[in-house]
N, C-alpha and C positions, 0 to 999 in steps of 0.2 A: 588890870593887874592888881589893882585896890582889893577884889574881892579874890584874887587866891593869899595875897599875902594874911588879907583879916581873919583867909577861916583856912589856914594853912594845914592842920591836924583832918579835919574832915578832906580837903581836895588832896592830900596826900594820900587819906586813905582811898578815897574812890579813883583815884591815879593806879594805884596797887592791885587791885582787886579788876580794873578795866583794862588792863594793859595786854596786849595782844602777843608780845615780844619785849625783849629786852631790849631799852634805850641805846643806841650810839651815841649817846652824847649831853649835856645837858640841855641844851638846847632842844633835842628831841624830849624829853620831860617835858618842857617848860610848853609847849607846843601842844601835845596830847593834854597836858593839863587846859590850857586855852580850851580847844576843842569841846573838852570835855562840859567845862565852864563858861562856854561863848553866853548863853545868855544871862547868867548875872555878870560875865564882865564888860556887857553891853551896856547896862543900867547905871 
C-alpha cells in the first residue's frame, strides 16, 4: 500500500484509463488499483 499512496497521481491515473467498468465501491478501486500495482506493491 506504501507504493500506491507514494505515487498516488500516476496509480490514479492508470486506475482511470484501465478500468473496465464503473467501481461499486471503494474498496473495488482500492482492489483494481492493488492489481494493477501488485508488483511494486510486492517490493
Amino acid at each position: 500500500m506504501n507504493f500506491i499512496d507514494q505515487n498516488w497521481e500516476s496509480v490514479w491515473k492508470d486506475y482511470y484509463f484501465k478500468k473496465k467498468r464503473e467501481p461499486k465501491g471503494q474498496a473495488d478501486i482500492v482492489e483494481l488499483m492493488i492489481m494493477l500495482n501488485l508488483d511494486q506493491c510486492k517490493s
